[in-house]
C-alpha positions in Angstrom: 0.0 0.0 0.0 2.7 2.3 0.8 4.4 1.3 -2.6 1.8 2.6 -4.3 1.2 5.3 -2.7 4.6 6.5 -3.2 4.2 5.1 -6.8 1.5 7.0 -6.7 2.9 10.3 -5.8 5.9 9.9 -8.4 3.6 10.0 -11.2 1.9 12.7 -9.9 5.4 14.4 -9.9 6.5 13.8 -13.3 3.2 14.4 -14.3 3.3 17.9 -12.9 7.0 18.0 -14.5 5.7 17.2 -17.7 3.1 19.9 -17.9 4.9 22.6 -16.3 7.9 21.8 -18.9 5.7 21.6 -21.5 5.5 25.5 -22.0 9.0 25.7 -22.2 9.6 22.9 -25.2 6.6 24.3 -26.7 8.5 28.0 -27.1 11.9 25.9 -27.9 9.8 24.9 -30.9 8.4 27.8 -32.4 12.3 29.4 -31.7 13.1 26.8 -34.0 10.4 27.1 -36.2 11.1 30.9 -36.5 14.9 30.4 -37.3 14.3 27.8 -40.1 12.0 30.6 -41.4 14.5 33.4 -41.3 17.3 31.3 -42.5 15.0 30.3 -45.7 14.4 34.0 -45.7 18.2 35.2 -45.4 18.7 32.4 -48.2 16.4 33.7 -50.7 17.0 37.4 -50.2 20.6 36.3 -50.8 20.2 34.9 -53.9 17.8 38.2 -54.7 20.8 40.6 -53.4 23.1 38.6 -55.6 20.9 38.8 -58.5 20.8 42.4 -58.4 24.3 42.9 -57.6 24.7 40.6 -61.0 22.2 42.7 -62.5 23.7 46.2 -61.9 27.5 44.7 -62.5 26.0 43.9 -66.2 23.4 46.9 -66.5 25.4 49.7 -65.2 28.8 51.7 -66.8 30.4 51.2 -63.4 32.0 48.2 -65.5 33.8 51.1 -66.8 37.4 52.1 -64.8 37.3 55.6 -66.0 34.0 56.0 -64.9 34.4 54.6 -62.0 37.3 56.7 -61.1 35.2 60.0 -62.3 32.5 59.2 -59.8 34.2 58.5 -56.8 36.2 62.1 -57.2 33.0 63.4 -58.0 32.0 61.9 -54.2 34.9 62.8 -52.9 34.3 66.6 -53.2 31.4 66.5 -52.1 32.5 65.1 -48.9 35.2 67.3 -49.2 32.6 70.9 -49.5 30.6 69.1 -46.2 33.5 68.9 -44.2 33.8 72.9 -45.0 30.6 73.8 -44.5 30.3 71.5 -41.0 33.3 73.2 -39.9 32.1 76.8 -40.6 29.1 75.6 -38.6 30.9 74.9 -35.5 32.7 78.5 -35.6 29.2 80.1 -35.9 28.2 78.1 -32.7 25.6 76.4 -34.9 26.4 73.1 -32.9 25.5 75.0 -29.7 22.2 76.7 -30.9 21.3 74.1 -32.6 22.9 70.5 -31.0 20.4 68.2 -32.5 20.3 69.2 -35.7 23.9 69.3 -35.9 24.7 65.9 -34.3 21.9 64.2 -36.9 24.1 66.0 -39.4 27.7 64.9 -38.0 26.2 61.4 -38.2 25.1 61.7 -41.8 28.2 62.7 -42.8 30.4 59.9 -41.1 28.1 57.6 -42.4 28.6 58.8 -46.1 32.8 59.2 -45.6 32.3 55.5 -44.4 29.9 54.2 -47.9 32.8 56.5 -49.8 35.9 54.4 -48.2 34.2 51.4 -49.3 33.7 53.0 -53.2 37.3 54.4 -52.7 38.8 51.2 -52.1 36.7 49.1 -55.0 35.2 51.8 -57.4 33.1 48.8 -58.8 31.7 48.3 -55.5 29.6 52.2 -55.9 26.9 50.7 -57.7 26.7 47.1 -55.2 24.1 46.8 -52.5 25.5 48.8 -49.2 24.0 46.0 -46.9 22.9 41.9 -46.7 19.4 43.0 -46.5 19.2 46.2 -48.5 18.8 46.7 -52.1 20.3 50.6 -51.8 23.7 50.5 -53.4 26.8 51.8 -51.6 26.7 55.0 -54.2 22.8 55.7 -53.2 23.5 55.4 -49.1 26.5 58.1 -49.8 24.7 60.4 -51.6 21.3 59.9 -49.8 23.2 60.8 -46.2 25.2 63.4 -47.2 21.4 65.3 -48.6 20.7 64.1 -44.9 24.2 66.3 -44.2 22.9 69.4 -45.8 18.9 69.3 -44.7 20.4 69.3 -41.3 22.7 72.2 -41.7 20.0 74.1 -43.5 17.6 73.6 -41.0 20.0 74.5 -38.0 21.0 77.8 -40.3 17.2 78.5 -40.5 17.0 78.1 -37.0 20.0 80.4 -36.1 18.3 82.9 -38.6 15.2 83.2 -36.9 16.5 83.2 -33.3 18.8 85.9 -34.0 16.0 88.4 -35.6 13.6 87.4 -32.2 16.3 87.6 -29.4 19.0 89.8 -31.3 19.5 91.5 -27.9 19.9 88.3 -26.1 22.5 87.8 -28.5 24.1 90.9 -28.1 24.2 90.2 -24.2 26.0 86.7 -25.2 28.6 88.2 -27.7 29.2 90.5 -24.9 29.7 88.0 -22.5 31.8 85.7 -24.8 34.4 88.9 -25.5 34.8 89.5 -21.5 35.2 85.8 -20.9 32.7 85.5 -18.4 32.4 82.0 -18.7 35.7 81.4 -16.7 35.0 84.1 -14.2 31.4 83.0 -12.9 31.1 79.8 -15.1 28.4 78.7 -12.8 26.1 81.3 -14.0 27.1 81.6 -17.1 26.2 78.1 -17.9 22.8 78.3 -15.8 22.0 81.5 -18.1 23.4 79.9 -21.4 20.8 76.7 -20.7 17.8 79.6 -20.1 19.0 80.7 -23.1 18.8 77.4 -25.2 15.4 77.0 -23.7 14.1 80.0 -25.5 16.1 78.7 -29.0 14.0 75.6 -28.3 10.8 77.0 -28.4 11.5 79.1 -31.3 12.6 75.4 -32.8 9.1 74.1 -31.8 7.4 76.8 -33.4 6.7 78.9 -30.2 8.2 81.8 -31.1 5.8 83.9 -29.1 6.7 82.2 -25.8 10.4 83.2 -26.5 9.8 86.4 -27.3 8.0 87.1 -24.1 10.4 85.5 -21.9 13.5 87.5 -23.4 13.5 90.2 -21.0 13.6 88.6 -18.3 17.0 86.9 -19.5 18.4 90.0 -21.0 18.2 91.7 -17.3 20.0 88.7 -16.1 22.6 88.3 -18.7 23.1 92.7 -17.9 23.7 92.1 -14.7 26.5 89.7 -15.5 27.8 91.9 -17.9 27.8 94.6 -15.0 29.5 92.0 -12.5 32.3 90.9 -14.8 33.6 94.3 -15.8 33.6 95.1 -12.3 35.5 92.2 -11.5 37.7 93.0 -14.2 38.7 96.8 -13.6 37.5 97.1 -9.9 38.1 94.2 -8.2 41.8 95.1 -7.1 40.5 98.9 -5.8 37.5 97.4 -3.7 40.0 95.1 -2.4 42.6 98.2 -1.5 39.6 100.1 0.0 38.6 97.2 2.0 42.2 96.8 3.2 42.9 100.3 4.3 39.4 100.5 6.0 40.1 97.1 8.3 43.4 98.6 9.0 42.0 101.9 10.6 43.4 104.5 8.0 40.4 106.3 9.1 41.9 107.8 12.2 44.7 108.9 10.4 43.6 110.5 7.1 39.5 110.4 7.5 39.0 112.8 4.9 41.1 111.7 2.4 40.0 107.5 2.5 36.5 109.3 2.6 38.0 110.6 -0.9 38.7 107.1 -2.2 35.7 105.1 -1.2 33.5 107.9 -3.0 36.1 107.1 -6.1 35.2 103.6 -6.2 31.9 103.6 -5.9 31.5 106.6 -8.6 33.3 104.2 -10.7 30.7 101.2 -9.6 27.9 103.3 -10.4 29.2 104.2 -13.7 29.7 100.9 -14.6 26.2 99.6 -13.7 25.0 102.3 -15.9 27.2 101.9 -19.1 29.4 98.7 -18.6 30.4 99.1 -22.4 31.9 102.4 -22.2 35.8 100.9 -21.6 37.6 103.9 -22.0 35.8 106.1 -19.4 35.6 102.9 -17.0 39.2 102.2 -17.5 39.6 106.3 -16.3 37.3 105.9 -13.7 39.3 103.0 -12.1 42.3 104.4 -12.7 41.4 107.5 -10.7 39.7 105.0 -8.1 43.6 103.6 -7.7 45.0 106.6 -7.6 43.2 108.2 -4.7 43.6 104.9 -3.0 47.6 105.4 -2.9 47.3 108.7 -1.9 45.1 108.1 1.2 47.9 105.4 1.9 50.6 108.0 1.3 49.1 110.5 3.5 47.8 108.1 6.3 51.8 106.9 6.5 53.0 110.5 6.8 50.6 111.5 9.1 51.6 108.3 11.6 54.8 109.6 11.3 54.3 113.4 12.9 51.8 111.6 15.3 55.2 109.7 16.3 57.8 112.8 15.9 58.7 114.4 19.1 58.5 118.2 19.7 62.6 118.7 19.3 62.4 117.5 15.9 59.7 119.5 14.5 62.0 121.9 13.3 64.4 119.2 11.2 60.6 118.4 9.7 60.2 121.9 8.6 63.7 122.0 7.2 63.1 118.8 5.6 60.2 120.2 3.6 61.9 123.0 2.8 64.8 121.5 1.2 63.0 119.7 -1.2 61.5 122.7 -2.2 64.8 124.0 -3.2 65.5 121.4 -4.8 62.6 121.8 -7.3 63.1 125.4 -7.9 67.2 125.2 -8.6 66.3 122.2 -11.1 64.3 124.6 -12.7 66.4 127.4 -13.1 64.5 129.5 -10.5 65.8 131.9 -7.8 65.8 130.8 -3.9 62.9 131.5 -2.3 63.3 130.1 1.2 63.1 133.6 2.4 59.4 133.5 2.3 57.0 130.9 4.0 56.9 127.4 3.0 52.6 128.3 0.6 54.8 130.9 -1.2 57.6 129.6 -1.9 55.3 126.3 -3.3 53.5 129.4 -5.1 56.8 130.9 -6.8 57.4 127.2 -7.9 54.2 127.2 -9.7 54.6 130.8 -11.3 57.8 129.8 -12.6 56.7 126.6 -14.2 53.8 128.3 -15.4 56.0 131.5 -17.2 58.0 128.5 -18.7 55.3 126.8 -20.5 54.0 130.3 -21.6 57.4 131.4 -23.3 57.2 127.5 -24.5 54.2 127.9 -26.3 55.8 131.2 -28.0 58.5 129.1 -29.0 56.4 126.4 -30.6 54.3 129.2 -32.6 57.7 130.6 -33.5 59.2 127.7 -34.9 55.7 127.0 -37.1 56.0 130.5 -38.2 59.7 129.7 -39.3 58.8 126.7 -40.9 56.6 128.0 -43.0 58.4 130.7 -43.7 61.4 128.3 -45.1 58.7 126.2 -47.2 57.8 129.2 -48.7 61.5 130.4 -49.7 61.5 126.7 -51.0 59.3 127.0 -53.4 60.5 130.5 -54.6 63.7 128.7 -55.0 62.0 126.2 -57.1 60.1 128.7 -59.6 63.7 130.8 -59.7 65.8 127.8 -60.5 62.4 126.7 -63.5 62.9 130.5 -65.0 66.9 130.6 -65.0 66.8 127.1 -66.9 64.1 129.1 -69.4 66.5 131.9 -69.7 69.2 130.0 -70.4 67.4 128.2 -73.4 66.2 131.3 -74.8 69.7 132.5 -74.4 70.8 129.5 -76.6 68.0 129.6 -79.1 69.0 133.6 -79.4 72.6 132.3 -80.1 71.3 130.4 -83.4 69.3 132.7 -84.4 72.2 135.4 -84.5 74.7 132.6 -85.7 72.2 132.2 -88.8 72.0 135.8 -89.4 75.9 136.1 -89.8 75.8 133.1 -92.3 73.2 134.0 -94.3 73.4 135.2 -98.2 72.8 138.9 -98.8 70.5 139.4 -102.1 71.7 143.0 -103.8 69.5 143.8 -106.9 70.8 144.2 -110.2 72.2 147.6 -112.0 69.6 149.5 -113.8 71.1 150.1 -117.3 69.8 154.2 -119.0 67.4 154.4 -121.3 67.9 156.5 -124.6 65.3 159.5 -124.7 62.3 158.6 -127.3 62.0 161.8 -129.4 58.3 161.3 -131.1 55.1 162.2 -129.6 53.4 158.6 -130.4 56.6 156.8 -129.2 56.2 158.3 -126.0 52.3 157.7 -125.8 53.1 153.7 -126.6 56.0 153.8 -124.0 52.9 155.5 -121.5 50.8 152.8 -122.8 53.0 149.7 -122.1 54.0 151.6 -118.8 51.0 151.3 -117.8 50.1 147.9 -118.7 53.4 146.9 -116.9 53.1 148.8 -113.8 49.4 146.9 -113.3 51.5 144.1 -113.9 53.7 144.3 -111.6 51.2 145.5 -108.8 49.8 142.7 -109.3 52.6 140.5 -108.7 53.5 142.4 -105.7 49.7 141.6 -104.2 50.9 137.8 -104.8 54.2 138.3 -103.7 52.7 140.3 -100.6 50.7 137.2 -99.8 53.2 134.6 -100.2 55.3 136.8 -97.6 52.5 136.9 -94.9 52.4 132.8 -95.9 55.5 132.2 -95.4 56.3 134.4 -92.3 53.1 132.5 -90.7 55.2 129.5 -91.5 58.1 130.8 -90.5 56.6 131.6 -87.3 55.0 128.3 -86.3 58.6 127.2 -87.2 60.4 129.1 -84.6 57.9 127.9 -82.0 58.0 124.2 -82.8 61.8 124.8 -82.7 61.4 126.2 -79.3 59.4 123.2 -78.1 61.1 120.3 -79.3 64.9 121.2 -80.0 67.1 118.7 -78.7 71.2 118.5 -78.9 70.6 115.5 -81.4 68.6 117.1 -84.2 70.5 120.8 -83.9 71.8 120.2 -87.7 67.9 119.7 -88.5 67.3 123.2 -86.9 69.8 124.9 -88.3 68.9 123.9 -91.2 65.5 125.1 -90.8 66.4 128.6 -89.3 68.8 129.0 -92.7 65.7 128.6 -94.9 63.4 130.4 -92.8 66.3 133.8 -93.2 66.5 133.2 -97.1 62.3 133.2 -96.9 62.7 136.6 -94.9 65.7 138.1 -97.1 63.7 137.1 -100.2 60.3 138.9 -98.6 61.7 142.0 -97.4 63.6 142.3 -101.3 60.0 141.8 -102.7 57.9 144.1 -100.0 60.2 146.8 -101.1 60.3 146.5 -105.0 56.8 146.2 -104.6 56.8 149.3 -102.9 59.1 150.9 -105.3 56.7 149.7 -108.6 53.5 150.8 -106.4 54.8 154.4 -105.9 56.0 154.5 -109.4 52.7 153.3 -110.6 51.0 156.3 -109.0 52.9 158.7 -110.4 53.0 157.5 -113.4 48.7 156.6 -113.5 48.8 160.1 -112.4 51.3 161.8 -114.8 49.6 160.2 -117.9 45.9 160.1 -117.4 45.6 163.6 -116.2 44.8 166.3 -118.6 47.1 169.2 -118.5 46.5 172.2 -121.1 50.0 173.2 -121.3 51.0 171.0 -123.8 55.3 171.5 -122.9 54.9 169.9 -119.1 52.4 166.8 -120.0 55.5 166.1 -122.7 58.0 166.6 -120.1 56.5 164.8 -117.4 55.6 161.3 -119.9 59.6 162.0 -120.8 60.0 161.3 -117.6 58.8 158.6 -116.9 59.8 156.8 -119.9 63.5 157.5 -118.7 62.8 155.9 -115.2 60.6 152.9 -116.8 63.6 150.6 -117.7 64.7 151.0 -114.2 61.8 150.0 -112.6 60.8 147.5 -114.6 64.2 145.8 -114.1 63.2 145.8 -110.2 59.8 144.6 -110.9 61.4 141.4 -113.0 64.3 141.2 -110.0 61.8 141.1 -107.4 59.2 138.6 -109.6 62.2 136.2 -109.8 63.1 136.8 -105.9 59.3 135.2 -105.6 59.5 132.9 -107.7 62.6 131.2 -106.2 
């Protein structure tokens, strides 16, 4: 009985067993099941993947080694132009204002310089599948993150757009901040401020642009009041600590007034910084002054310990001491002894003297700007003297030439006039009168021509001289001289001509007049054509002399 009871019981157990393993084998199976089904999955997606891959290596140019090579450079500048642009990002903080778009775009692009090493290594492989499982080829995943590169870094430069038009004064707060390093002076707050900051980027990121906008003044009085505390850190800290030094060490009792004088610099100086803690130079002024007043309460404070110590016997050696270095001053200076007044005056006579001195210095200075311009006037007087001697001396030369071609030039002497034989008959003398005439008209004639070939020629001769004058040089003098020698036969020849042509004009008239007038008394009309049939020859040789002077 107690065998099968205990028979009993061990069925039960492995019963029990049984059922409460049975779950377990029953999830073993469909784990088997499941793998058997993804490995005849992996197995025909395999052969698909290599089907493709077949396919492309037979449908595509990539067969092609040139082309190959052509698109993996053409890859490789791309890359190239992202790494540019992410690191101009970076340097306009685009990684801080905008740190998930930029790390989305970081990713992209080390995921396309990785799909480009493979293509690098194995241009055939640009146009094979980029995974076991994915029909995208290694070509398509480069190109397709680094468009993932850019609509990051457009997105973020968006982004940065739009914030700095909403918070530009937050901004300028920042940039502020950033130049004064205020980040290693109170980095604590910085970096609470910088995260408010973000915050309101965010929202402007989640289209709430509103909600930034609202909250910015409340940051901007925060981010001005660690602007104020920085540059008073920066040009005041070692003053306030001076002040506070010389306050714990009772300068007070010694020189109330004059610390009184330095804590009033300081915090004028404060003040002035809360109110414009961008105005450098006067702050740097301000705390300079601050300093200043400081050592001097020191100064004074020291000597005043120092009396407070002196006894009564050596009062007078303090005097003398004082006035000694008064004396000092005034005999570096030049100035007389005055220690036979008291100790203000002869401070005062010290004062005058330097005071005279800079007066008669001034004088000095306007003086010597008098003198200088004095000289650069004289200067250039020198100049325009030294310009009109060098013109003097080449119108001395060209009045040289012209005098040396007046010596060498032919004279022209006109020819003899040979006597005429009286004509006896009445009729002779009226022909002679007749061809006179004609001749003299002639011959006026010729002198009009001759008269204008003169003014020709001496308009000639005339722009002659003045191109001379311009462009002489020592190597064409021959050329010149040659010119002025024709230019004084023209002249010679004119001046011949002008006064035959006066000569036959004068004649003319008298003749005109002698012969065309009619006289009663026979005896002086006679006499006077006589006359001028005797002279006729002579004249008429002139008028041929001077119409072959022209004519040569």
């Amino acid at each position: 009985m107690a065998k099968n009871k205990n028979r009993h019981r061990w069925l039960n157990i492995q019963t029990a067993t049984v059922f409460h393993t049975l779950p377990f084998i029953s999830v073993f199976i469909m784990k088997m099941d499941l793998k058997l089904t993804a490995l005849a999955a992996a197995l025909l997606l395999a052969g698909c993947a290599s089907d493709s891959n077949n396919t492309a290596a037979t449908a595509t140019p990539a067969t092609n080694h040139a082309e190959a090579a052509s698109e993996v450079s053409t890859l490789k500048q791309q890359i190239t132009l992202a790494e540019q642009r992410l690191a101009l990002a970076k340097t306009q903080e685009l990684d801080w204002l905008a740190t998930d778009l930029m790390q989305e775009a970081t990713q992209a692009l080390q995921d396309a310089k990785e799909y480009y090493a493979v293509i690098e290594k194995d241009p055939t492989q640009a146009h094979s599948s980029s995974g076991f499982f994915s029909s995208t080829t290694n070509w398509q995943a480069a190109e397709e993150n680094l468009k993932a590169f850019n609509d990051a870094v457009n997105q973020a430069e968006a982004l940065q757009r739009q914030a700095h038009t909403l918070l530009a004064e937050a901004f300028s707060y920042r940039t502020q901040l950033h130049q004064l390093k205020a980040n290693d002076i109170y980095p604590s707050t910085y970096q609470r401020l910088d995260g408010e900051f973000k915050t309101l980027i965010e929202w402007i990121a989640d289209n709430d642009a509103e909600r930034a906008t609202q909250a910015q003044p409340a940051l901007v009085t925060k981010l001005r009041a660690l602007e104020v505390k920085t540059v008073v850190h920066l040009y005041l800290d070692d003053a306030k600590k001076t002040l506070a030094s010389l306050k714990k060490a009772n300068i007070s009792q010694h020189a109330p007034d004059t610390l009184a004088a330095a804590a009033a610099a300081v915090v004028a100086a404060e003040a002035f910084i809360t109110a414009d803690p961008r105005d450098m130079d006067t702050i740097k002024q301000k705390a300079d002054d601050a300093v200043f007043t400081l050592k001097h309460t020191r100064h004074i404070a020291d000597a005043v310990q120092q009396l407070k110590l002196l006894p009564a016997k050596d009062y007078e050696r303090y005097v003398v001491s004082q006035e000694t270095i008064l004396l000092n001053i005034s005999q570096a200076l030049g100035a007389d002894d005055s220690r036979d007044r008291a100790l203000p005056e002869q401070g005062q006579a010290i004062v005058a003297y330097i005071q005279q001195y800079q007066r008669d210095l001034a004088d000095i200075k306007q003086l010597q700007t008098q003198l200088t311009t004095a000289n650069e006037k004289v200067t250039k007087l020198e100049n325009d003297l030294s310009q009109l001697n060098e013109q003097n001396k080449k119108v001395a030369m060209l009045e040289a030439q012209l005098a040396t071609l007046h010596s060498t030039a032919p004279v022209i002497t006109a020819a003899p006039v040979k006597a005429q034989a009286p004509v006896a008959t009445e009729t002779a003398v009226a022909e002679e009168a007749s061809a006179v005439t004609e001749t003299t008209t002639e011959a006026a004639t010729d002198s009009i021509e001759a008269e204008a070939v003169a003014e020709t020629k001496n308009a000639a001769e005339t722009d002659t001289v003045e191109t001379t004058d311009a462009v002489i040089t020592e190597s064409d003098t021959a050329a010149a001289v040659e010119t002025a020698e024709s230019a004084e036969k023209t002249v010679t020849a004119e001046t011949v001509t002008t006064e035959a042509a006066t000569t036959t004009e004068a004649t003319t008239t008298e003749v005109t007049a002698d012969a065309v007038t009619d006289v009663d008394p026979e005896a002086d009309k006679m006499a006077d054509v006589k006359n001028s049939v005797e002279t006729t020859p002579t004249k008429r040789a002139a008028t041929d002399n001077t119409t072959e002077n022209a004519a040569q």
